[in-house]
Structures are given as structure tokens and as C-alpha cells.
C-alpha positions as CSV (number, residue, x, y, z in Angstrom):
1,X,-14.5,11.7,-20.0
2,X,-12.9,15.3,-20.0
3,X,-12.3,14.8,-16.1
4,X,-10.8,11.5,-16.9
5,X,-8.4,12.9,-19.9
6,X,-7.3,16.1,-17.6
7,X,-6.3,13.3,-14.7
8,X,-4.2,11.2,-17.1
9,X,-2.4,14.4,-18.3
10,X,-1.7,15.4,-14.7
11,X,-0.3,12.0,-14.3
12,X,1.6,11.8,-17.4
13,X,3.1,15.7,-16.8
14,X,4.0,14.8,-13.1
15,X,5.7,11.9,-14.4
16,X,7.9,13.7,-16.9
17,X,8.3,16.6,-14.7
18,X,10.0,14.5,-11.8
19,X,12.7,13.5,-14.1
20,X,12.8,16.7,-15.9
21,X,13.5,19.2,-13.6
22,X,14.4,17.6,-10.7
23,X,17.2,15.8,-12.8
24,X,17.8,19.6,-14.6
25,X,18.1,21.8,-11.3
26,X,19.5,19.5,-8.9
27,X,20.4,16.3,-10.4
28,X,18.4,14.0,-7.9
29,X,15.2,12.0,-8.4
30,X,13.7,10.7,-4.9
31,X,15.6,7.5,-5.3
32,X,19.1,9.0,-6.2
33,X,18.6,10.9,-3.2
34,X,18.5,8.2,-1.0
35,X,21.0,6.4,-2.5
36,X,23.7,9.4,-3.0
37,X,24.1,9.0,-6.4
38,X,23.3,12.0,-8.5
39,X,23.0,13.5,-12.8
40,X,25.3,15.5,-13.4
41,X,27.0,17.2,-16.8
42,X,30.7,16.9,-18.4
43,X,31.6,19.7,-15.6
44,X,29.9,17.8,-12.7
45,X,27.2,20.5,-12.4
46,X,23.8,19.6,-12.5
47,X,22.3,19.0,-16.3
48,X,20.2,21.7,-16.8
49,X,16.8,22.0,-18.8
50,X,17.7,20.7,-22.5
51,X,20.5,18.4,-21.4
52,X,17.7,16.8,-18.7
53,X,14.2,17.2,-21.5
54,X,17.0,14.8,-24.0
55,X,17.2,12.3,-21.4
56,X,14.0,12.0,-19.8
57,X,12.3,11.9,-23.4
58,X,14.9,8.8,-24.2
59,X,13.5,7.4,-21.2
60,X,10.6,5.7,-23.7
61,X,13.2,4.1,-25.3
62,X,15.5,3.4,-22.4
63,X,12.7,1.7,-20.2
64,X,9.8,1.0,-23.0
65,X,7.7,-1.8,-21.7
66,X,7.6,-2.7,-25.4
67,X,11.4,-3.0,-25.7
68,X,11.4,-5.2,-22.5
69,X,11.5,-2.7,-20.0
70,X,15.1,-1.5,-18.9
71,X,17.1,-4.2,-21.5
72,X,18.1,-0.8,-23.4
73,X,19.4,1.2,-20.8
74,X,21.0,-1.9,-19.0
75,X,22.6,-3.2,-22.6
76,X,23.9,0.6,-23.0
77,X,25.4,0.8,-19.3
78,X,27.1,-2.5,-20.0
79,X,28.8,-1.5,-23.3
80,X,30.3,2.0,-23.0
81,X,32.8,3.1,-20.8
82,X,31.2,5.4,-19.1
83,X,28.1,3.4,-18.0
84,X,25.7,5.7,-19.7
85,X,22.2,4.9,-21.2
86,X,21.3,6.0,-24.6
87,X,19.4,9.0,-22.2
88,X,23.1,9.7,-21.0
89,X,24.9,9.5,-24.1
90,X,22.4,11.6,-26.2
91,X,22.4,14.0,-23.4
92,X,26.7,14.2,-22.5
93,X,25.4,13.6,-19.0
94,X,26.5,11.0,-16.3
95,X,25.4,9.1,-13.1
96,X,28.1,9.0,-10.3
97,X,28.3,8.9,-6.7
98,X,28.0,12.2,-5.2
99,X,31.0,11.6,-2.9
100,X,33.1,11.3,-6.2
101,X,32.2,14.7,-6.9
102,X,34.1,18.1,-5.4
103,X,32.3,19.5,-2.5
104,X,29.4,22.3,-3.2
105,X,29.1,25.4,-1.2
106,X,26.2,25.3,1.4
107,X,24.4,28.1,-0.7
108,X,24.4,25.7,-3.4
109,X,22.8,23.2,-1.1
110,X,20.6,24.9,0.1
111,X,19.1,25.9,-2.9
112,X,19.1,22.4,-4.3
113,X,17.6,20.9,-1.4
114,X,14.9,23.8,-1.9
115,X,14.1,23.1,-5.5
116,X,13.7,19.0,-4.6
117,X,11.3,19.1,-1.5
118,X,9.3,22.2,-3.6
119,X,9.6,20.2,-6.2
120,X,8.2,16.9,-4.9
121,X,5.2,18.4,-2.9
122,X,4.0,20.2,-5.9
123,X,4.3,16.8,-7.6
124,X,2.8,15.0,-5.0
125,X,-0.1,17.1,-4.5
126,X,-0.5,17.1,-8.6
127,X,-0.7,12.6,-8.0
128,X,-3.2,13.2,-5.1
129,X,-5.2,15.8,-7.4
130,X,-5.4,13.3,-10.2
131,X,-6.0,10.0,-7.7
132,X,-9.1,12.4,-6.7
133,X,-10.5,13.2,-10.1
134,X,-10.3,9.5,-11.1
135,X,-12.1,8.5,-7.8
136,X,-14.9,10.8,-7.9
137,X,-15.4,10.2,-11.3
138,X,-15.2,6.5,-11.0
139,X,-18.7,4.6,-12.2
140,X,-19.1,1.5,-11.3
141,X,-20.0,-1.4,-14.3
142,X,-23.7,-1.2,-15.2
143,X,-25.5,-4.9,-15.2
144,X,-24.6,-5.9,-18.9
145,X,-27.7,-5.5,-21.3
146,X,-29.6,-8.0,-22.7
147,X,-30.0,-8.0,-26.2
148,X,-33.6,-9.9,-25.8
149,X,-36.5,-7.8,-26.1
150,X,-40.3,-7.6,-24.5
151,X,-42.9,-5.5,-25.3
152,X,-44.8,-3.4,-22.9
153,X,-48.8,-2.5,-24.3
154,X,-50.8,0.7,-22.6
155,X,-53.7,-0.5,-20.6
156,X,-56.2,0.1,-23.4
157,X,-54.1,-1.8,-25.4
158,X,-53.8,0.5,-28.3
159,X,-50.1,1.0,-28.5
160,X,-46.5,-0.6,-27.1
161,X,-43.1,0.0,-27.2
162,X,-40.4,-2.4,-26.6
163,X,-37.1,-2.7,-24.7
164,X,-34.8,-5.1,-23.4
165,X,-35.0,-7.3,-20.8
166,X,-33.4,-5.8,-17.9
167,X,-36.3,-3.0,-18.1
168,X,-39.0,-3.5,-16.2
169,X,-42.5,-2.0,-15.0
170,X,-42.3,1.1,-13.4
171,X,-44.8,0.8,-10.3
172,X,-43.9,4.7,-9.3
173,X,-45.5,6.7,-12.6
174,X,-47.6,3.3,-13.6
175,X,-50.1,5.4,-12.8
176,X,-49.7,8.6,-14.5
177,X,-49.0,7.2,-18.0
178,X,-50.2,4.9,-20.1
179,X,-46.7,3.0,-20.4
180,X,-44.3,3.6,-17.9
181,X,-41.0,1.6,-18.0
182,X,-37.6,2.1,-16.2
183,X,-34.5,0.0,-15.4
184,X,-33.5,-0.9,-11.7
185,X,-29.6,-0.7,-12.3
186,X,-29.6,2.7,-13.0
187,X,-32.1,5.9,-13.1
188,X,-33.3,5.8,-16.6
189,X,-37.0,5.8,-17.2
190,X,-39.8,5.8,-20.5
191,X,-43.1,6.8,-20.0
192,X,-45.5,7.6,-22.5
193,X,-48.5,9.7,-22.3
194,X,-51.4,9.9,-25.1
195,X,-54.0,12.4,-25.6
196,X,-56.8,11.9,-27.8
197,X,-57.3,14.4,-31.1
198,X,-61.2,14.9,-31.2
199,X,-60.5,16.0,-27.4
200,X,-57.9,18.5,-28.2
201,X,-60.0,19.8,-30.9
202,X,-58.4,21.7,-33.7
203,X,-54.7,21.3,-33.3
204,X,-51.4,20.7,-35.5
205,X,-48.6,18.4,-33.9
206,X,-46.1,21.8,-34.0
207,X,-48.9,23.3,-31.7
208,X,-49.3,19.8,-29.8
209,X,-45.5,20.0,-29.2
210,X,-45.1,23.2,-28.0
211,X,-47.8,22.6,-25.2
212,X,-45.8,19.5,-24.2
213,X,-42.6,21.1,-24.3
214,X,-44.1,24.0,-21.8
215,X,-45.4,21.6,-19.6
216,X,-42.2,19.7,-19.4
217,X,-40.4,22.5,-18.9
218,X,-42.2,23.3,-15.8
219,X,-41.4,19.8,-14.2
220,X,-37.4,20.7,-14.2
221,X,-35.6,23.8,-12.3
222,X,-33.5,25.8,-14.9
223,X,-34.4,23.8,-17.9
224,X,-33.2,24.5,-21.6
225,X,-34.5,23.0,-24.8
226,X,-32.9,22.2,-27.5
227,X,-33.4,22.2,-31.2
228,X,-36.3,20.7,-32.4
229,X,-36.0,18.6,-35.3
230,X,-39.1,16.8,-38.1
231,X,-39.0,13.0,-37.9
232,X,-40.9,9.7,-38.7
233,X,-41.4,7.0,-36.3
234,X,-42.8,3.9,-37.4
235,X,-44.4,6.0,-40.7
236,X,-45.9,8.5,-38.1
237,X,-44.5,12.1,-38.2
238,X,-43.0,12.9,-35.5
239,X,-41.0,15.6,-33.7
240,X,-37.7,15.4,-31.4
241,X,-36.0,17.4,-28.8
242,X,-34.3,17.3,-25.9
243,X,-34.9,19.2,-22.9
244,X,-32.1,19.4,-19.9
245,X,-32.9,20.1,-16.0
246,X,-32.7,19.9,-12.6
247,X,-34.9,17.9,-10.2
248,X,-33.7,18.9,-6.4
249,X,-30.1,18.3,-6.8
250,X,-29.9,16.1,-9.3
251,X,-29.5,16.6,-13.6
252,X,-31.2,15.0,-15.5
253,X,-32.0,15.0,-19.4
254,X,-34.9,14.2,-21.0
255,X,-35.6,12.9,-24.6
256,X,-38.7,13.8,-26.1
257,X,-40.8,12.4,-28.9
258,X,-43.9,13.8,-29.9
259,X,-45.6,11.1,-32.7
260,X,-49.2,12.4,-34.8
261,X,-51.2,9.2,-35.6
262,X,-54.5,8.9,-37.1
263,X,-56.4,9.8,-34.1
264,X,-54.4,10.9,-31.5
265,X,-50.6,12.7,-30.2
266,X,-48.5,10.6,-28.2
267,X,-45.4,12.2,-26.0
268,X,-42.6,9.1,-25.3
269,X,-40.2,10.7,-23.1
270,X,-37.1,8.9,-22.2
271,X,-35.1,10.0,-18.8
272,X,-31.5,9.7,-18.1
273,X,-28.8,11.5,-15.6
274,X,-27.0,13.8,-17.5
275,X,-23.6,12.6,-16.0
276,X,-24.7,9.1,-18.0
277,X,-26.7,10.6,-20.6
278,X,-23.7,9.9,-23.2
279,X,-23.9,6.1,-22.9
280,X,-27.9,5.7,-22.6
281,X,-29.2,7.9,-25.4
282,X,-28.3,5.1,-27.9
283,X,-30.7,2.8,-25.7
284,X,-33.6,5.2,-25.0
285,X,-33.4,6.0,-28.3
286,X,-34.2,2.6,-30.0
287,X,-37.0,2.1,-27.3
288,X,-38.7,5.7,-28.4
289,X,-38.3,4.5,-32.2
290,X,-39.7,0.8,-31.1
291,X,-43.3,2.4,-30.6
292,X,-46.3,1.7,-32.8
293,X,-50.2,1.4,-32.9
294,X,-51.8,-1.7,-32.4
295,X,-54.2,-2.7,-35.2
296,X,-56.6,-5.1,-33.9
């Protein structure tokens, strides 16, 4: 989303740029270039900054797609002598042809042609800088989600969780964990792992955390853990935190739950890129608080 923001604000500044200060310094846009017609003020000079910022800020009045597009400007060229838009008018500048005007020294020229082409590669290379961001940031539509639900039970049938539809088995870390679920659209994975209490002898679920939270640590390159905060889930205390990393190239983030039941510690631990980690923490969240003990 920042990436996205910073490439509309290139856009958007490009934009008014063009019109500010190619208008201000020489009095030419790329298409009154072409067609020899050129801004100029009351003295036939080129605008200038504050003259050129009035009229390309009336422009969103001028040639706003809510006012019909250019019905304004075309309205105010029609009525007033001069043929000026409300830009024009606001700004005491005017549009003429450029062979109206008196002849400019080469110098002067020179130095306008100078400002334009610097001037239009800068903003060209500031569109092809944002046309790049966008791309590269591009993601593609994720197969829509299914509201419907099923239920996935560990092999021993003690506990489940539950997600939706488009989740499905995961034949990779089947297994290594009691539950291990994942969706095919997209890398984001829930496995959950239980260890029994009378195995692990005398040991509190802070304890039981911070042994997970080492060993999870180890799996990812240059990880970092965040807070950890108390919780309940399903009327079993629980702890949460989140713990980010790398994995060959790739980031990734992983949300952990740690749940205390009457007999044993559970670890649900839900996997997500961190480039997509905004949008699926919502998701991987309600399957981690969808676990509970089966009671036969």
C-alpha cells in the first residue's frame, strides 16, 4: 500500500508539474508545442510561477470530470473577449499563436527549448518510475473465499479446528502435525502440533511457550518476535505472538497460538507471506480461534 500511495503521488505531481512549470518558464505544454500556440502574460512573456500555479490549480474546475469535462473552460472561451478560461482570467494570462507574438532572441530560445526537453524527460522518467512501482507491486485477484466452513480433526481425534472451504489438506507437513491445513491459491498454511502434559512433566504454559517460541525461532533466518500477549480460546488460556522471518528468500510471518487444556499444550501456528500478511491475518485468525477439544 505505501508503494501504491508514493506511485499515485508521482503521478498526480508529474501531472501538475507539466502544466506548472512548463506553462511558467516557457509557456508550452507538449501539445502547444506542436501546434505553435503558446501561455503567455499581459506583456507576452511567459507566465511565471504564481501566474502558472493559479491556472493549473483552476484546471479542476476548468476540465473537472464532475463539471462535464471541459464545458467550463469551453463556456468561458466562448463568452469573453479574450477567449480565456476561468484558469486565464484568474491568472491575467492568455493563449495566442506564437507567430502573433514579437520575435525572441535566440538566447531566449535556447533556454526555453532547454527548460521544455529537461523538463519533459524528468517528467517522463517520473511516469515510467510510477508505471514500474504499480507493476511490480501489482497482485493478482485471490480466488474469492467461501464463507462455508469444514472442520478438519487430528488423527487421534481429540481436537479440530475449522476453516473455509477453499482450504484444504496439506499432504506436505500431514505428517509432522497432527492438523495440517493450507490453501492452494496462495502460500498460507495452519498446522497444529500437540504435546502431551504428563510427558512434559512439571511445566507452566509461559514455560511451554517460550520452548516453542525458541524452536520456532530456529526454523526462520533473522527472525523477531513480537509481544506476547494472555488470551482465551474457546475457555482455554492461551497465549499469542507473532514471530517474523525468512525461509531462503522468501518472508514470511507466522502467527502463534499456544492453548493450556486439561491435559495437554497445543501450538496452532498460522503462516502467511509478509507482503500479504495484512489481508490474511483476519482469516488465520478466526481459524486459530475455531479450535477446540473434542469430548467424546
Amino acid at each position: 500500500m505505501p508503494l501504491a500511495i508514493a506511485s499515485r503521488c508521482i503521478l498526480l505531481i508529474a501531472f501538475f508539474s507539466y502544466y506548472l512549470l512548463l506553462e511558467g518558464y516557457t509557456g508550452y505544454t507538449l501539445g502547444k508545442f506542436v501546434f505553435r500556440i503558446k501561455v503567455v502574460n499581459g506583456e507576452g512573456k511567459p507566465p511565471g510561477f504564481l501566474k502558472s500555479l493559479i491556472r493549473t490549480l483552476l484546471r479542476l474546475i476548468d476540465t473537472n470530470p464532475l463539471l462535464m469535462g471541459g464545458i467550463p473552460a469551453g463556456i468561458s472561451v466562448l463568452v469573453t473577449a479574450s477567449r480565456q478560461r476561468i484558469g486565464d482570467l484568474a491568472a491575467g494570462t492568455y493563449v495566442v499563436k506564437v507567430r502573433d507574438l514579437e520575435p525572441i532572441s535566440k538566447k531566449t530560445m535556447q533556454r526555453s527549448l532547454f527548460i521544455f526537453f529537461t523538463a519533459m524527460v524528468i517528467l517522463g522518467a517520473s511516469f515510467v518510475n510510477a508505471i514500474f512501482i504499480l507493476a511490480n507491486n501489482y497482485v493478482p485477484p485471490e480466488a474469492p473465499v467461501n464463507k462455508k466452513e469444514q472442520s478438519y480433526v487430528s488423527k487421534d481425534g481429540r481436537f479440530q479446528i475449522t476453516a473455509p472451504l477453499d482450504w484444504s489438506t496439506d499432504p506436505d507437513r500431514e505428517g509432522k502435525a497432527e492438523i495440517a491445513i493450507f490453501n492452494p491459491y496462495i502460500q498460507k498454511s495452519v498446522v497444529v502440533l500437540s504435546h502431551s502434559k504428563k510427558q512434559l512433566g512439571n511445566i507452566t504454559l509461559q514455560q511451554y511457550g517460550k520452548k516453542a517460541e525458541n524452536n520456532l525461532t530456529k526454523e526462520w533466518n533473522l527472525s523477531s518476535v513480537g509481544p506476547v500477549s494472555n488470551t482465551t480460546i474457546h475457555g482455554y488460556p492461551a497465549l499469542e505472538f507473532v514471530i517474523k522471518g525468512k525461509k531462503d528468500v522468501d518472508k514470511y510471518v507466522t502467527h502463534v497460538a499456544i492453548i493450556e487444556t486439561e491435559k495437554n499444550y497445543y501450538q496452532v501456528l498460522g503462516y502467511a507471506p509478509a507482503s500479504k500478511d495484512g489481508r490474511l491475518k483476519k482469516e488465520l485468525h478466526d481459524i486459530t480461534y475455531s479450535f477446540r477439544e473434542v469430548h467424546h
